[in-house]
N, C-alpha and C positions, 0 to 999 in steps of 0.2 A: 320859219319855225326853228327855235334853237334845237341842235343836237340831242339828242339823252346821250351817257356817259356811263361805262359799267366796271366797275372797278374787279381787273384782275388780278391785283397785284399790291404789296406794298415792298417797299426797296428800305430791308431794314440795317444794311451794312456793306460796305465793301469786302472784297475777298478776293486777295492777294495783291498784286502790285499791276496786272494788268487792263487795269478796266473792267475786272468782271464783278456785279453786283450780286449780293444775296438777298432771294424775294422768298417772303411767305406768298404764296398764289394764295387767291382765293376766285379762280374760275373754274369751272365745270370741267372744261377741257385743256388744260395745259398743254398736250401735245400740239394742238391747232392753232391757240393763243401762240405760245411760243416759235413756234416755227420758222427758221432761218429764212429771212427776208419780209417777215410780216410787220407790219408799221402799229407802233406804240405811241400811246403818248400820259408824258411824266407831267403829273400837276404837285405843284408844288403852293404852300400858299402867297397869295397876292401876286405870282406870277403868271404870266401866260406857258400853256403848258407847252411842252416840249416834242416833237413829232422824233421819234427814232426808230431807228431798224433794227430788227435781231440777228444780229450775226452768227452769236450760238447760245445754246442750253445745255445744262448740264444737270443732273439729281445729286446732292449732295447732303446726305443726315433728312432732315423734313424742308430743306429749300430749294427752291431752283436756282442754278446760278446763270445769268445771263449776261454775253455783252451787247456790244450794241455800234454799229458800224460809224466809226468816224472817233470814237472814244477808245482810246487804249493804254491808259494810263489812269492809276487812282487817283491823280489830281484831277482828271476831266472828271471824274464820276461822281467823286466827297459831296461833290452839294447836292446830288440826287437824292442823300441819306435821309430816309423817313418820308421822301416823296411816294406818291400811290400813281400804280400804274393803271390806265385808261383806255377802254376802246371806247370809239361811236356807234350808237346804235346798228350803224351801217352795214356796222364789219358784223357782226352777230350773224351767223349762221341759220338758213335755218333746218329745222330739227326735223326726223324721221315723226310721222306720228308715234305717242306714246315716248316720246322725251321731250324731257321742260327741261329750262334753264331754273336754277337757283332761287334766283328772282322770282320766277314765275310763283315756284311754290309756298317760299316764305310767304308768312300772312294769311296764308290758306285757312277756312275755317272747315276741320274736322268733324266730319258728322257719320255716326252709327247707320246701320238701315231704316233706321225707324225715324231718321232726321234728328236723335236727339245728341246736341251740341258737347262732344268731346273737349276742344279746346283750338288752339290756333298754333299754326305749328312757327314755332322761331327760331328755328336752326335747323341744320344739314350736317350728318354728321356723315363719314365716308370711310369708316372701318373695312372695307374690304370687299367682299362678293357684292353684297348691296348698301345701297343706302339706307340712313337711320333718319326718321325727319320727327326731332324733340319738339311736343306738341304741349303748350303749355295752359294749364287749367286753371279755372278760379278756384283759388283757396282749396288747390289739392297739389301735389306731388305732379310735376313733371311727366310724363307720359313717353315712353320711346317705338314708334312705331315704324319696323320694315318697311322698307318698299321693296314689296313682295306681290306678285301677282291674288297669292289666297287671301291675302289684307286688301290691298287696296283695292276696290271695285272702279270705284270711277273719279274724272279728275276732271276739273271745268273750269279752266281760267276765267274766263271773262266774270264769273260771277264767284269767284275765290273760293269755292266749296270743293271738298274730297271727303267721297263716299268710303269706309271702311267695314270689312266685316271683322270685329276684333277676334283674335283667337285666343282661346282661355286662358286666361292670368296672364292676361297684355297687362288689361288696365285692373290696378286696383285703386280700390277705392279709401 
């Protein structure tokens, strides 16, 4: 059975002269993901992708900067440029109950107490204390709902549903 592959990363630049790349993340946990000695791997198109180690990270403006062991010069790294970084299903951790991955939640379909169909949530947004998960509706306005214990009652992967009790002038209509 082939791999799943979960993209945490894209590699949108070089920065500076020593091998170190600048990545917009796009995983849950960057601290875990990135971690000095954890194995990555860079797909690029029409190649096979590439297995590397993290040497170090760094937080820099909104990106992380990463090298990568064996790479220590910008000529090793230039054709990383606009490559996306990858784990295997394998590596995926798994989660305390009451934490999802990303994934998990996009696609989820939003529903009130009463089962009537809010909308589906298509992004994750991550301003700060909590998460924002943009729930998007037919032929209305966008929707922005906390994840917040008093919002969200219940969460069910397997069948893609999330129970909410909205709180006054969440949702207008």
């Amino acid at each position: 059975m082939s791999e799943k592959w979960f993209n945490v990363g894209k590699i949108v630049n070089t920065h500076g002269i020593r091998g170190e790349l600048r990545v917009i993340s796009k995983t849950d946990f960057p601290d875990e993901r990135y971690e000095k000695g954890n194995k990555l791997y860079i797909f690029q198109d029409g190649k096979e992708p590439v297995e590397v180690v993290v040497q170090s990270r760094r937080q820099h403006k909104n990106f992380d900067l990463l090298t990568f062991e064996g790479y220590h010069s910008i000529n090793e790294v230039e054709p990383f440029k606009g490559a996306i970084i990858k784990v295997p299903e394998s590596q995926l951790t798994d989660l305390e109950d009451g934490e999802y991955y990303f994934h998990e939640i996009i696609g989820c379909s939003v529903l009130d107490e009463e089962q009537q169909e809010i909308g589906v949530i298509k992004e994750i947004l991550t301003p700060g204390a909590n998460d924002v998960w943009v729930v998007q509706r037919k032929g209305k306005k966008d929707v922005l709902i906390p994840y917040i214990e008093s919002v969200v009652k219940e969460i069910n992967i397997e069948e893609k549903t999330i129970i909410i009790t909205p709180m006054e002038g969440l949702i207008e209509e």
